[in-house]
DRENGUTI-925819 format. One record per atom (N, C-alpha, C): residue number from 1; x negated, y negated, z negated; atom name. Coordinates in steps of 0.1 Angstrom, whole numbers, plus 5000, padded with zeros to 4 digits. Atoms other than C-alpha are relative to their C-alpha. Layout:
% residues N
[r NUM; [X; Y; Z]; 'CA'] ...
% end
This chain:
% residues 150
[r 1; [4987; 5002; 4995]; 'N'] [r 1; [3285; 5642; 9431]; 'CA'] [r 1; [5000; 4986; 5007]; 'C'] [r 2; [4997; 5008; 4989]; 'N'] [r 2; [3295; 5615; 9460]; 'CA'] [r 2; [5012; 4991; 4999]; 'C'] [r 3; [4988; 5010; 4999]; 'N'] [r 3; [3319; 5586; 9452]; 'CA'] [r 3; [4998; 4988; 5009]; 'C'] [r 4; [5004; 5015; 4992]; 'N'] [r 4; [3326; 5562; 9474]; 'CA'] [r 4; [5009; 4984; 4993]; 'C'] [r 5; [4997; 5011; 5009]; 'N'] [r 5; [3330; 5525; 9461]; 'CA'] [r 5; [5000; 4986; 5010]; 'C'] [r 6; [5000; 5010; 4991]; 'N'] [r 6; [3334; 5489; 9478]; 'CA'] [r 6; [4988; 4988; 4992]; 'C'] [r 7; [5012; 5013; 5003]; 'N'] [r 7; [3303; 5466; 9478]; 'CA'] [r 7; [4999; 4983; 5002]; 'C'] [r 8; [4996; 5016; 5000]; 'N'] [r 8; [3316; 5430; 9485]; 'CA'] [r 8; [5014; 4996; 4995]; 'C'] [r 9; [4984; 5005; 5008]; 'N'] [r 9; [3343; 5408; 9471]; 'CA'] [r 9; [5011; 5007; 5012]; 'C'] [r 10; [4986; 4997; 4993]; 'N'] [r 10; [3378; 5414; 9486]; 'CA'] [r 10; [5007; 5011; 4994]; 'C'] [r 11; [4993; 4990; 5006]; 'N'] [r 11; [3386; 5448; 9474]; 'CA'] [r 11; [4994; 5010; 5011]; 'C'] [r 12; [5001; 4989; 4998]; 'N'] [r 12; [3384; 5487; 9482]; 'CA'] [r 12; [5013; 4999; 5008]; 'C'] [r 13; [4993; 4996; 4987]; 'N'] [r 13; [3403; 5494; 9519]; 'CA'] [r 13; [4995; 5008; 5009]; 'C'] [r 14; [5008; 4992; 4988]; 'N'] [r 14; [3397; 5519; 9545]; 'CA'] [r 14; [5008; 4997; 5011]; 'C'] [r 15; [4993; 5002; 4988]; 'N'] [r 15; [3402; 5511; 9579]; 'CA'] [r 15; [5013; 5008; 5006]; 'C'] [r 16; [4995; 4996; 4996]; 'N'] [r 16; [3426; 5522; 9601]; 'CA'] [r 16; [4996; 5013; 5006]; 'C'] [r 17; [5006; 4989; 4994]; 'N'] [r 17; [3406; 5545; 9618]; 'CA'] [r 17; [4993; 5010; 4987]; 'C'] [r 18; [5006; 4991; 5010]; 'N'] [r 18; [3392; 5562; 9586]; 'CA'] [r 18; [5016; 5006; 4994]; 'C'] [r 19; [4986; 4990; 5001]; 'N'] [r 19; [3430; 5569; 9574]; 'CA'] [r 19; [5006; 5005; 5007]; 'C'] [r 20; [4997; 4995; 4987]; 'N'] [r 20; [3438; 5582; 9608]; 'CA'] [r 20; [4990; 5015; 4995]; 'C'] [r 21; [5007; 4988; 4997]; 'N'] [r 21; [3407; 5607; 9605]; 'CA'] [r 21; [5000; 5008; 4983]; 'C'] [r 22; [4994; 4996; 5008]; 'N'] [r 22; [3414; 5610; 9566]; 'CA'] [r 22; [5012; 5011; 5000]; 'C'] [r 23; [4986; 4990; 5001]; 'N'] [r 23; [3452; 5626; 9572]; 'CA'] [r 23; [4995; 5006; 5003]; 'C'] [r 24; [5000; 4991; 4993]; 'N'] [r 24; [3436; 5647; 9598]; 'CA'] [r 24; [4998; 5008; 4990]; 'C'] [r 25; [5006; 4993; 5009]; 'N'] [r 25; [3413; 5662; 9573]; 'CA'] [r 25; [5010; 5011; 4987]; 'C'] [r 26; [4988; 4992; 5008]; 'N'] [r 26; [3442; 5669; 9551]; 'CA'] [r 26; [5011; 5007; 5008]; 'C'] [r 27; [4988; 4987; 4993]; 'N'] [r 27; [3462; 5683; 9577]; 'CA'] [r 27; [5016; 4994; 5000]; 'C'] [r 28; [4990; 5004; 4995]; 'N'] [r 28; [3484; 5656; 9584]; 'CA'] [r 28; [5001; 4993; 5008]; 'C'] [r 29; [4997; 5008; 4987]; 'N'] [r 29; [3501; 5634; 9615]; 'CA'] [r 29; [4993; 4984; 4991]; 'C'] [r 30; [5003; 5011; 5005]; 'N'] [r 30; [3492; 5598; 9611]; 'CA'] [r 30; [5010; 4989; 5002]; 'C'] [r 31; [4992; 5010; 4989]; 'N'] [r 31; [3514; 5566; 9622]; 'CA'] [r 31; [5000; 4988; 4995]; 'C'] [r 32; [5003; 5008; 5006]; 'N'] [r 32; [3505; 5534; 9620]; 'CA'] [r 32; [5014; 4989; 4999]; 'C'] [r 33; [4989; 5005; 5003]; 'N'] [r 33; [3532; 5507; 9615]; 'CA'] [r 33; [4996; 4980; 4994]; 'C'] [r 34; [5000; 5013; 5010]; 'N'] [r 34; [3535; 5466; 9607]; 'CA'] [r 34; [5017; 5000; 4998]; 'C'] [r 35; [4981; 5002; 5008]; 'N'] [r 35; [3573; 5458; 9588]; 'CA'] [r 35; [5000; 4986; 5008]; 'C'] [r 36; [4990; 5013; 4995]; 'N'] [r 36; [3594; 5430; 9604]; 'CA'] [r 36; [5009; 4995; 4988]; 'C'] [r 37; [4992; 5002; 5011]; 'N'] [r 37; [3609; 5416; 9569]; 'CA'] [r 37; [5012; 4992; 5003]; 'C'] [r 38; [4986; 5008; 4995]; 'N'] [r 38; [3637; 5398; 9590]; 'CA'] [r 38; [5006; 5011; 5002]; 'C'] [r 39; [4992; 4989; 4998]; 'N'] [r 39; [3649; 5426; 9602]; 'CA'] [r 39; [4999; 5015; 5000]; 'C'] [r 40; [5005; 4990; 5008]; 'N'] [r 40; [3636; 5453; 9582]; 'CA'] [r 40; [5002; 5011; 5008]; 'C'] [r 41; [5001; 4993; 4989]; 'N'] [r 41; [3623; 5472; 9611]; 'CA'] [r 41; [4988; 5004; 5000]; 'C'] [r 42; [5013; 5000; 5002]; 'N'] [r 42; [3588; 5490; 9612]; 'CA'] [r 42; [4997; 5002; 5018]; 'C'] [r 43; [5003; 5006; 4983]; 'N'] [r 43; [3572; 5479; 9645]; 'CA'] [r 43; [4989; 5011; 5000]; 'C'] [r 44; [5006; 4994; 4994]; 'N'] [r 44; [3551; 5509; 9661]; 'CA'] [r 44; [4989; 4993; 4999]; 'C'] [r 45; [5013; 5005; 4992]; 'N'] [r 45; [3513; 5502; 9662]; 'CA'] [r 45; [4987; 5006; 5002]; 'C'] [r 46; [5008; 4989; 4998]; 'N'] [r 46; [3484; 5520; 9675]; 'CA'] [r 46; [4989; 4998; 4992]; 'C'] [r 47; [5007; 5001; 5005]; 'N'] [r 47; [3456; 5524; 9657]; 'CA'] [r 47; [4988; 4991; 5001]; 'C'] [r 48; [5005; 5015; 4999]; 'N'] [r 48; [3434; 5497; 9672]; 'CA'] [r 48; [5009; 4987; 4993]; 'C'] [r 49; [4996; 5007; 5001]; 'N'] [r 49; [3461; 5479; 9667]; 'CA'] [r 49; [4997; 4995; 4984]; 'C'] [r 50; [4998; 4999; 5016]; 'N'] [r 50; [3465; 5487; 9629]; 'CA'] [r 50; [4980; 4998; 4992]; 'C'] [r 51; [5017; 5004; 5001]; 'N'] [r 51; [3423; 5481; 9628]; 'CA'] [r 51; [5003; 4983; 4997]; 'C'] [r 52; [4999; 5015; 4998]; 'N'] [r 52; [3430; 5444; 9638]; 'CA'] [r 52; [5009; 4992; 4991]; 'C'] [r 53; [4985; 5008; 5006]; 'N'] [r 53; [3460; 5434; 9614]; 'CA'] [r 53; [4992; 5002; 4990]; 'C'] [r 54; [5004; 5008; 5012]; 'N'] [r 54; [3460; 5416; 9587]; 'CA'] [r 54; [5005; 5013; 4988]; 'C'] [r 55; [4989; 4991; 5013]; 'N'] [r 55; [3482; 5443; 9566]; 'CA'] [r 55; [5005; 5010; 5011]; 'C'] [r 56; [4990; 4985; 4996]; 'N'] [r 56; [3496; 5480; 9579]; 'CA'] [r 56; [5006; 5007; 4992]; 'C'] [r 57; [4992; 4991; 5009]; 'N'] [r 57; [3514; 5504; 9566]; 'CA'] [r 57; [4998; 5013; 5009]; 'C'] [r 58; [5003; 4989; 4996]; 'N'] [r 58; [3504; 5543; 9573]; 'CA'] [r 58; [5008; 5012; 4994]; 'C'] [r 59; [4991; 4991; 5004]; 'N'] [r 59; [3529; 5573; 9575]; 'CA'] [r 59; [4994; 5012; 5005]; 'C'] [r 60; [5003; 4993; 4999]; 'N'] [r 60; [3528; 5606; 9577]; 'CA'] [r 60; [5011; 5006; 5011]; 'C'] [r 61; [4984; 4997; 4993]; 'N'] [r 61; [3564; 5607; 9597]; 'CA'] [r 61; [4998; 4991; 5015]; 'C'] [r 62; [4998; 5010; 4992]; 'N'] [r 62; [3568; 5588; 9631]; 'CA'] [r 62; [5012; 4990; 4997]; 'C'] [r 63; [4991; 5006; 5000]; 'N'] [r 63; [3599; 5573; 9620]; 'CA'] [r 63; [5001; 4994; 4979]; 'C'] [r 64; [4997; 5002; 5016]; 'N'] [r 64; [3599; 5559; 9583]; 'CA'] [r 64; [5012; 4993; 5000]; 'C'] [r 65; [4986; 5006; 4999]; 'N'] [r 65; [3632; 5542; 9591]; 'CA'] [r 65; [5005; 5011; 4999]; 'C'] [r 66; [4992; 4991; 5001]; 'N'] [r 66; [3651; 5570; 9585]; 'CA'] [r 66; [4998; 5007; 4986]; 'C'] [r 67; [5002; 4999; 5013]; 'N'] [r 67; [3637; 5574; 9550]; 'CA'] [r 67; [5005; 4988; 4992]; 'C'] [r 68; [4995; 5005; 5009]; 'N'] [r 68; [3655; 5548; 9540]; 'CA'] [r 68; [4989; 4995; 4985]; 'C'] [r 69; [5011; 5005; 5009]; 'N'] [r 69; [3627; 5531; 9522]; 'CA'] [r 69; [5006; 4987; 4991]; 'C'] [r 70; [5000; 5012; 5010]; 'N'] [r 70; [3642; 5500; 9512]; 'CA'] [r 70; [5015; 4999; 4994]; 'C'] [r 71; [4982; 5001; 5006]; 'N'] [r 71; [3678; 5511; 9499]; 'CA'] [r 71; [4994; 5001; 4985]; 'C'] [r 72; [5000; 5003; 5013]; 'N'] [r 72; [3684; 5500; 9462]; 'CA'] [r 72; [5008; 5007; 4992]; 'C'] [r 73; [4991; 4990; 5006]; 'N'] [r 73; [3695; 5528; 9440]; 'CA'] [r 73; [5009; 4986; 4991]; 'C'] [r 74; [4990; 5005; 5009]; 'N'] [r 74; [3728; 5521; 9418]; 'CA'] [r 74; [4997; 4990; 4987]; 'C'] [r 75; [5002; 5007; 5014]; 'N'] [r 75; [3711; 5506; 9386]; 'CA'] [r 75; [4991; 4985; 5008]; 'C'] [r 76; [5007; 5012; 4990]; 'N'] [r 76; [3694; 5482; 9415]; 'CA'] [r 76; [4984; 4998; 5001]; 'C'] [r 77; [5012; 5000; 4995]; 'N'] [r 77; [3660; 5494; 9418]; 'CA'] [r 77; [4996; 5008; 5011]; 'C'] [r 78; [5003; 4992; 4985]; 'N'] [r 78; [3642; 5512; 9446]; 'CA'] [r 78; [4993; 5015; 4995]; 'C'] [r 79; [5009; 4989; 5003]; 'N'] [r 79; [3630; 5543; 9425]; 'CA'] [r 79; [5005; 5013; 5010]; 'C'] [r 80; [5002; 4987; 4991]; 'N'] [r 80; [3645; 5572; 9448]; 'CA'] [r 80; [4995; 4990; 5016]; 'C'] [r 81; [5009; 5004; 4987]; 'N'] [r 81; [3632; 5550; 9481]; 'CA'] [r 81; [4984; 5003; 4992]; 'C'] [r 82; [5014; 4999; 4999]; 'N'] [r 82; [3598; 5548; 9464]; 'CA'] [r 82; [4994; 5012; 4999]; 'C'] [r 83; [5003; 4984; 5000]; 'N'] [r 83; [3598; 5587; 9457]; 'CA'] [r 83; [4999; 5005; 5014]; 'C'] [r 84; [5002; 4994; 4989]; 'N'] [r 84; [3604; 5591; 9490]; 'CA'] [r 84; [4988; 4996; 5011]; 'C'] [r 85; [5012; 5008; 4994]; 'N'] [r 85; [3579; 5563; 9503]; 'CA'] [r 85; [4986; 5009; 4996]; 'C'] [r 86; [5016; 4995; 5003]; 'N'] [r 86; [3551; 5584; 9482]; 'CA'] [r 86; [5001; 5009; 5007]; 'C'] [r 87; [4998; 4989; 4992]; 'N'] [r 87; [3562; 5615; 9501]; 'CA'] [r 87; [4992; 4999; 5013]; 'C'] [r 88; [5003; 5007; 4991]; 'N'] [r 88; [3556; 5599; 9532]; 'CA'] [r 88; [4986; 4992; 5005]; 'C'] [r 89; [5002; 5012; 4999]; 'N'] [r 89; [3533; 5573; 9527]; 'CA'] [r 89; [4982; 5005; 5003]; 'C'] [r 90; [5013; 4997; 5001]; 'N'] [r 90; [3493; 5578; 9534]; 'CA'] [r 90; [4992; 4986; 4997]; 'C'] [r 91; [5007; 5009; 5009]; 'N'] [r 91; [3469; 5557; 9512]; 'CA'] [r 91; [4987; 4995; 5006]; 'C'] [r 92; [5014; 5005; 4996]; 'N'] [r 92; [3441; 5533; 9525]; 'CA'] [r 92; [4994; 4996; 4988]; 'C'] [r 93; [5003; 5002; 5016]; 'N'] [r 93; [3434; 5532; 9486]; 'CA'] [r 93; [4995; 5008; 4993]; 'C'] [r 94; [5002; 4987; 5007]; 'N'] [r 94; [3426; 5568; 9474]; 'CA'] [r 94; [4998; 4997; 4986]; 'C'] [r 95; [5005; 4999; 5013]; 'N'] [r 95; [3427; 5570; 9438]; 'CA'] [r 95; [4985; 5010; 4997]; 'C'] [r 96; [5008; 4993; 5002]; 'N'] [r 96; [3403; 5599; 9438]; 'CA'] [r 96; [4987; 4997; 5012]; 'C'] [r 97; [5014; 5008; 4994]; 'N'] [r 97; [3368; 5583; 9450]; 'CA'] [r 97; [4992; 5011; 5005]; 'C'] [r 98; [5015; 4992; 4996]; 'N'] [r 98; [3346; 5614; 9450]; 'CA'] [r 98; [5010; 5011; 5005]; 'C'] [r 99; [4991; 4988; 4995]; 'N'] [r 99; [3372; 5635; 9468]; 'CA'] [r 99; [4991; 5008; 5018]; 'C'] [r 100; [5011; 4998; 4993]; 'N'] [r 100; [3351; 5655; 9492]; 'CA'] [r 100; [5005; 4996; 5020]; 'C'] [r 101; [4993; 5002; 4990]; 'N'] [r 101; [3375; 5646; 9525]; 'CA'] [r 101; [4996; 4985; 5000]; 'C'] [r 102; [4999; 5013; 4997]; 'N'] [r 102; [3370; 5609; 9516]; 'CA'] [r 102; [4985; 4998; 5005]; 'C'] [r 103; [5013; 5004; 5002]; 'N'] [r 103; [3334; 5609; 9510]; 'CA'] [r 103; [4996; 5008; 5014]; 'C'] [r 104; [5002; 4997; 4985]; 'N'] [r 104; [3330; 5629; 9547]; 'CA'] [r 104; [5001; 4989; 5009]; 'C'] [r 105; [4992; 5013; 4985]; 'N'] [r 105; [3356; 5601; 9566]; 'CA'] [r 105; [4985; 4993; 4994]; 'C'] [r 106; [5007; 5009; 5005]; 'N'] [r 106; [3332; 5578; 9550]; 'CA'] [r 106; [4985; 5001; 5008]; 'C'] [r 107; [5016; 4997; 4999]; 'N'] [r 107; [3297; 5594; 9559]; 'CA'] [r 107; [5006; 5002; 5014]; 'C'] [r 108; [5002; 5007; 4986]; 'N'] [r 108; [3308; 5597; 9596]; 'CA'] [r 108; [5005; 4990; 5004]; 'C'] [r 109; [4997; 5011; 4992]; 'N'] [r 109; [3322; 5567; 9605]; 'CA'] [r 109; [4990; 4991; 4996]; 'C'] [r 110; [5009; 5007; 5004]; 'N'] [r 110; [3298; 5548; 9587]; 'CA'] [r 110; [5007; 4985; 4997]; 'C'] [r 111; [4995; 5017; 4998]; 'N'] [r 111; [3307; 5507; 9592]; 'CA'] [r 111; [5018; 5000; 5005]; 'C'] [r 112; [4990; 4998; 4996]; 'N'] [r 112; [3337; 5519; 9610]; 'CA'] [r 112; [5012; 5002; 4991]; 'C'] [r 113; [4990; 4995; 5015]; 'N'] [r 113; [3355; 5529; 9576]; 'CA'] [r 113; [5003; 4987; 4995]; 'C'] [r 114; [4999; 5016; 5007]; 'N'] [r 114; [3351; 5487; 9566]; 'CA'] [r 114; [5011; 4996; 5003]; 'C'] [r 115; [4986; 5013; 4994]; 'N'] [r 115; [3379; 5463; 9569]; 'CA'] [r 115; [4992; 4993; 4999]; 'C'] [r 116; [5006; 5013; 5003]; 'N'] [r 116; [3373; 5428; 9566]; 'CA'] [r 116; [5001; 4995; 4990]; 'C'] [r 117; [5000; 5006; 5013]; 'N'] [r 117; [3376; 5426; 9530]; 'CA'] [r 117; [4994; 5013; 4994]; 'C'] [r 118; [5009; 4985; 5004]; 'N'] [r 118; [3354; 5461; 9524]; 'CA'] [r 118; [4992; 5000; 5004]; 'C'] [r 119; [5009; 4992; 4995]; 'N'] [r 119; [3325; 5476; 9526]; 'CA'] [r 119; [4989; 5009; 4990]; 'C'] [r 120; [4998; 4987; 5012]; 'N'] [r 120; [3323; 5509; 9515]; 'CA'] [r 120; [4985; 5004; 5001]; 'C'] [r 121; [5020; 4997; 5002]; 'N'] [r 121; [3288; 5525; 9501]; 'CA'] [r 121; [5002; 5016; 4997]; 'C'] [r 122; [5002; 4983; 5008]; 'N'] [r 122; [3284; 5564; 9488]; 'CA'] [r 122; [4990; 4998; 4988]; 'C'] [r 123; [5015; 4999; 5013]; 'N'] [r 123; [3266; 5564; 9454]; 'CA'] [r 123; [4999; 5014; 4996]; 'C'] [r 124; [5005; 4988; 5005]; 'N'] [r 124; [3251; 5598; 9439]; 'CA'] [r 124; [4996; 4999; 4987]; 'C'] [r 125; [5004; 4997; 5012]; 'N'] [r 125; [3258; 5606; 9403]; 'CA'] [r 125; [5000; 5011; 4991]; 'C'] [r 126; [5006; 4987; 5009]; 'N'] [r 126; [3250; 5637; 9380]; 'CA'] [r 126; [5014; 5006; 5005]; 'C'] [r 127; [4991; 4993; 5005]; 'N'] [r 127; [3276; 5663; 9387]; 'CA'] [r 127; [5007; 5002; 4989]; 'C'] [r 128; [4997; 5003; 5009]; 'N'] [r 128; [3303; 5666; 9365]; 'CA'] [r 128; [5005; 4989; 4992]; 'C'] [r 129; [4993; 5014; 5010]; 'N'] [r 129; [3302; 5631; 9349]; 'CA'] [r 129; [5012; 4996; 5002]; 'C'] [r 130; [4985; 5009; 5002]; 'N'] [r 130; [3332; 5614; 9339]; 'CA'] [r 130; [5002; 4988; 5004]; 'C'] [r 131; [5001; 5016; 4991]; 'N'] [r 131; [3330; 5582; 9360]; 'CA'] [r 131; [5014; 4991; 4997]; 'C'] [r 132; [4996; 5013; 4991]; 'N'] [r 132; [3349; 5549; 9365]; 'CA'] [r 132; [4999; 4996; 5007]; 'C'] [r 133; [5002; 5005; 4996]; 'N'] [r 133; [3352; 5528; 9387]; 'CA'] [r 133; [5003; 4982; 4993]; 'C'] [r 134; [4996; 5014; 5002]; 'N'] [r 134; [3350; 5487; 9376]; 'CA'] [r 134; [4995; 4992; 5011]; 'C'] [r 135; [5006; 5010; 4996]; 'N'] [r 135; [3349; 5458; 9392]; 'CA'] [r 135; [5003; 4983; 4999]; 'C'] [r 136; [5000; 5015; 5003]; 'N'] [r 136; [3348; 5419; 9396]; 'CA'] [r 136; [5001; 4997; 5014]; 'C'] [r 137; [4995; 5004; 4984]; 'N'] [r 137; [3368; 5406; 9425]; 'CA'] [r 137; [4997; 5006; 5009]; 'C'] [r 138; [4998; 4995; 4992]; 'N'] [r 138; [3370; 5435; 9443]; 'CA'] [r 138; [4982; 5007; 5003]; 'C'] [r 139; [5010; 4999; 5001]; 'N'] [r 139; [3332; 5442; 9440]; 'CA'] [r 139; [4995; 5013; 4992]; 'C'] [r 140; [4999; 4988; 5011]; 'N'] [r 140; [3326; 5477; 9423]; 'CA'] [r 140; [4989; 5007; 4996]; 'C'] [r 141; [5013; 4987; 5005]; 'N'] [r 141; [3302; 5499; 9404]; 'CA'] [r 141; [5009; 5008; 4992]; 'C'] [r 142; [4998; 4991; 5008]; 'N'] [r 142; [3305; 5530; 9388]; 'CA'] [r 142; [4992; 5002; 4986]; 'C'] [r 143; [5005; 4998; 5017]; 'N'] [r 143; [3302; 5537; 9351]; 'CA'] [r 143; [5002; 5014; 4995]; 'C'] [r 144; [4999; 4987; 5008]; 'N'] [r 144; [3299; 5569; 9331]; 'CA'] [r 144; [5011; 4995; 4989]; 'C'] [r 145; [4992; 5006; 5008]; 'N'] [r 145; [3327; 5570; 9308]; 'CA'] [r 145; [5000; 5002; 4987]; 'C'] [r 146; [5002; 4999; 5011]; 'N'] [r 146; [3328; 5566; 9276]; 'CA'] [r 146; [5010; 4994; 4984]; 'C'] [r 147; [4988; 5005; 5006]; 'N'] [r 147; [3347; 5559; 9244]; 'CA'] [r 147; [4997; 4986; 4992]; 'C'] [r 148; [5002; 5011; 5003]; 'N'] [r 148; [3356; 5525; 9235]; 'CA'] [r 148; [5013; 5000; 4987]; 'C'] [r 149; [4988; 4999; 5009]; 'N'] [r 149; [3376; 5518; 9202]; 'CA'] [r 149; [5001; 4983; 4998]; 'C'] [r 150; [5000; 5011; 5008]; 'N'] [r 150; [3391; 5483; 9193]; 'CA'] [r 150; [5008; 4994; 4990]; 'C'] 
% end
């Protein structure tokens, strides 16, 4: 089995261009986006663009302004905005590491999948196993999992 993992400090990120070809795979639009927190506006930006920035935000919608992402329900939190933000929202994060769409984007782009606080590897371990992922400032290996009591 094929997980992919991040091999230098910073943390686990996939480019812009790897969540671009990610959606596809899943069979969704893509749209990149930086927020204007003055005037809580999402500024259009193309996918070079969204390569080069510091921080993006990736939808599945062209318009996330109309999801009303940052309205504060009645009790004054944002829980029906953030149900709708997950709806919406496409992840340069994947929880699931050895998902066989990720571990493709990954094997063709190669370097191209990096940010500038990543840089993603593929490791090969036993079918099956029960893995983690740990790491130390963003630095990760995989572990077999196992039970810990304390």
């Amino acid at each position: 089995m094929k997980v992919v993992i991040n091999k230098c400090y910073g943390g686990f990120n996939l480019s812009a261009l790897a969540v671009k070809k990610l959606a596809e795979k899943k069979g969704k639009e893509c749209y990149f986006f930086d927020f204007d927190y003055k005037s809580k506006k999402y500024i259009p930006l193309t996918v070079e663009e969204a390569n080069s920035a510091f921080m993006f935000h990736a939808y599945s919608v062209p318009n996330p302004q109309d999801y009303r992402l940052d309205e504060v329900d009645k009790d004054g939190l944002y829980k029906n905005a953030n149900e709708r933000a997950n709806q919406i929202s496409l992840d340069s994060r994947p929880d699931d590491r050895s998902d066989k769409d990720l571990v493709s984007v990954v094997e063709e782009l190669g370097e191209l999948a990096n940010t500038r606080v990543s840089n993603l590897k593929i490791v090969e371990i036993p079918d099956g196993t029960e893995y983690e992922i740990s790491d130390y400032d963003g630095m990760e290996h995989v572990a077999e999992k196992h039970n810990v009591w304390y």
